[in-house]
matplotlib code that plots the C-alpha trace (Angstrom):
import matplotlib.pyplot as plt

x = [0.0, 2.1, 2.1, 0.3, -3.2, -4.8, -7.0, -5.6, -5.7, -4.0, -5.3, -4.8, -6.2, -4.8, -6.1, -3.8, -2.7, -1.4, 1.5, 1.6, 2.1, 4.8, 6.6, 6.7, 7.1, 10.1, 11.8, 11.3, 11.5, 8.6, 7.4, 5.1, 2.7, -0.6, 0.2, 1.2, -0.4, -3.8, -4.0, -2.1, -4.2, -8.0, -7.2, -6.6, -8.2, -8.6, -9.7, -7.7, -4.2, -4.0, -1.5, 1.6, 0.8, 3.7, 2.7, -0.2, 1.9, 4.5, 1.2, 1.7, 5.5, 4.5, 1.8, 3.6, 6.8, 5.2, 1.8, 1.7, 3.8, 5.1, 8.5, 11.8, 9.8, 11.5, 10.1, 11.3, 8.5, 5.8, 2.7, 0.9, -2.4, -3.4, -7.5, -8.5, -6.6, -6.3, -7.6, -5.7, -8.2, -9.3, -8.9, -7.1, -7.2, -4.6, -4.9, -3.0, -5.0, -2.3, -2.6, 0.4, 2.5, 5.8, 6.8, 9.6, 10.8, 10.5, 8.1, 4.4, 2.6, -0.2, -3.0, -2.4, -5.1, -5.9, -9.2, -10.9, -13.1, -16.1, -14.6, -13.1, -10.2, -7.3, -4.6, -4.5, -1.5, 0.4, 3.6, 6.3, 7.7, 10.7, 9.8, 11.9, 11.5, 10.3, 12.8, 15.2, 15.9, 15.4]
y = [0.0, 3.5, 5.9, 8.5, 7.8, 10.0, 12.8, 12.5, 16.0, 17.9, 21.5, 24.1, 28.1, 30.6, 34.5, 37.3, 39.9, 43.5, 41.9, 39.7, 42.5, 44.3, 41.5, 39.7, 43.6, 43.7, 40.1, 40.2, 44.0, 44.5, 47.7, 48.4, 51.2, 48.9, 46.7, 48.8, 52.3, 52.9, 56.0, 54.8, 51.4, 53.2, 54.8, 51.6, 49.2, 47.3, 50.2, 48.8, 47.4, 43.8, 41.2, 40.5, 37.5, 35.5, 35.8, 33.4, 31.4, 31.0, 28.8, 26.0, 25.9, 25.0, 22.8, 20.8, 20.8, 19.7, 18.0, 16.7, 15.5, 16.0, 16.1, 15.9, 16.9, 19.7, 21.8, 20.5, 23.2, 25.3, 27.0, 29.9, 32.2, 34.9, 35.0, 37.6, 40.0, 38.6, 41.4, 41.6, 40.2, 37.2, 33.6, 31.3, 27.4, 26.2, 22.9, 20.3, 17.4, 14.6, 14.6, 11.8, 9.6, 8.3, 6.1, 4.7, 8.4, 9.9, 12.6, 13.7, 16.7, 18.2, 20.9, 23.9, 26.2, 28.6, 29.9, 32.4, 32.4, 33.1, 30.1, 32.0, 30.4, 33.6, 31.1, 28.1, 25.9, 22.8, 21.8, 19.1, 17.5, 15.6, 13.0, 10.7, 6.8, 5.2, 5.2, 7.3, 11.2, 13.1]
z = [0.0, -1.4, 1.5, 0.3, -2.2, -4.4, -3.2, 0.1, 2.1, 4.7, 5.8, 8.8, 9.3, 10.6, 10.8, 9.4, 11.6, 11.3, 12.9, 10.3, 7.8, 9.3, 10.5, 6.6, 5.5, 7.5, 6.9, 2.9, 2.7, 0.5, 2.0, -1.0, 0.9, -0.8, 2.5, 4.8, 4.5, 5.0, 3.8, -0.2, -0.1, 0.2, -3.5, -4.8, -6.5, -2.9, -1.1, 2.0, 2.8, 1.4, 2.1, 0.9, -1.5, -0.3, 3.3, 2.0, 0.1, 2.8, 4.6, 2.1, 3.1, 6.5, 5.8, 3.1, 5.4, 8.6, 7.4, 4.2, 2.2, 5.8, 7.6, 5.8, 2.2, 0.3, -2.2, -5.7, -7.5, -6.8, -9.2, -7.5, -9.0, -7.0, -7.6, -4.6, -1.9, 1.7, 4.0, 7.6, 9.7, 7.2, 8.6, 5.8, 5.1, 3.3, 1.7, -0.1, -2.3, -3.3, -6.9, -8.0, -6.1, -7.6, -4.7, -6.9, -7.4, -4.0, -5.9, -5.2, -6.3, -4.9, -5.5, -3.2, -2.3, 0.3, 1.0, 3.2, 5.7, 3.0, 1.1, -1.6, -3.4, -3.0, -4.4, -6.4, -7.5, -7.3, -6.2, -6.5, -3.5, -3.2, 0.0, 1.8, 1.8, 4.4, 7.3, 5.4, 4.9, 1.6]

ax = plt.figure().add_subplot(projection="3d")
ax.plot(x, y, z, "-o")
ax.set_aspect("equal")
plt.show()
């Protein structure tokens, strides 16, 4: 029996936080004022700050990495559409759908998408995951 089957799933939430924000703005340096200046971001398109899109995509990092494909799985490639803003304040579900399994290969790829709390799809993707064997490391 392979160790991971077809449409299996994985998911977790988490709500973003003005701390959030500055502490992503700060680490990545992406001080673009859309995300962190009320007063730019109202004359937008968004009418409000917004997040930084790889603050949302940096969920699937830990939920790949620590759920599924799980621990000691390294990112080999990932896909990523933004399709709506994350507002601070907006809980998010990431979740990964096992797509293929190459046991033979060490490889599986998902479907990665996060969702708010309205369940509206903000990102879609897929990704590539190198996994370790059973009882071994990558």
């Amino acid at each position: 029996m392979a160790r991971f089957a077809i449409g299996e799933q994985a998911s977790f939430s988490r709500t973003i936080t003005e701390t959030d924000i500055v502490l992503f703005a700060g680490m990545s340096g992406d001080y673009n004022p859309v995300h962190i200046d009320q007063q730019y971001a109202k004359d937008t398109r968004f009418g409000q700050r917004i997040s930084h899109g790889l603050l949302t995509a940096s969920m699937l990092s830990r939920l790949l990495g620590m759920q599924l494909p799980g621990i000691g799985s390294i990112y080999k490639d990932q896909t990523i559409s933004f399709t709506a803003p994350v507002l601070i304040g907006d809980t998010i579900t990431a979740t990964a759908t096992v797509l293929e399994y190459q046991e033979e290969r060490g490889i599986i790829r998902l479907l990665t998408e996060c969702t708010n709390q309205h369940g509206k799809v903000v990102l879609t993707g897929t990704a590539t995951m190198l996994v370790p064997r059973e009882g071994a490391k990558v």
